[in-house]
N, C-alpha and C positions, 0 to 999 in steps of 0.2 A: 952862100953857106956851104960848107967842106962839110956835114952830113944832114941826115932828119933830125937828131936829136939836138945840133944847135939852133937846126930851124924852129922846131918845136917850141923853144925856147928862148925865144929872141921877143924880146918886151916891145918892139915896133908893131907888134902884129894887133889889127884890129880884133881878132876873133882869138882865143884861148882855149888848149880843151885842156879838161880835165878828167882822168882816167880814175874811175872808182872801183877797188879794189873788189874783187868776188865776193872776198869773206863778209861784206859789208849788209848781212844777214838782219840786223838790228837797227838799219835806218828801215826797215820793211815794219816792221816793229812798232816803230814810230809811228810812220805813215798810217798803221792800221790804228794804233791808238787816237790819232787826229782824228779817222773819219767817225769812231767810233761817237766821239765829243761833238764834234758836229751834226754825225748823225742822230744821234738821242737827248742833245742839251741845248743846244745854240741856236735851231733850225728852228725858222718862226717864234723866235724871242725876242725881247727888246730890252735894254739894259741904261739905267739911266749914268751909271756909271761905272771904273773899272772896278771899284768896290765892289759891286754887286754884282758884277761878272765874275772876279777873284773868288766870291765866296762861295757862288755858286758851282764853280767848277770844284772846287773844294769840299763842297756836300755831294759832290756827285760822285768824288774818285772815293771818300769813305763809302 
């Protein structure tokens, strides 16, 4: 390879990195919205189906 950045980039390679941008403020966001669902709706339930998981997370976010 003539630098890093074609090595980086060379699709032979088993392993991949992916560099995520600083500003990237609002995947944190997310992650806290997940545990939030998990933490206070999912945890210790049982669902007979996605119906009732769909509705359920639906009466929860009103």
């Amino acid at each position: 390879m003539e630098n890093r950045a074609d090595f980086l980039h060379d699709t032979s390679h088993r392993i991949r990195f992916v560099y995520t941008p600083k500003h990237s403020f609002w995947m944190n966001q997310i992650e806290i919205w997940f545990s939030i669902i998990n933490r206070k709706l999912l945890k210790r339930k049982s669902y007979l189906s996605i119906e009732q998981l769909e509705a359920s997370i639906l009466r929860f976010i009103e």
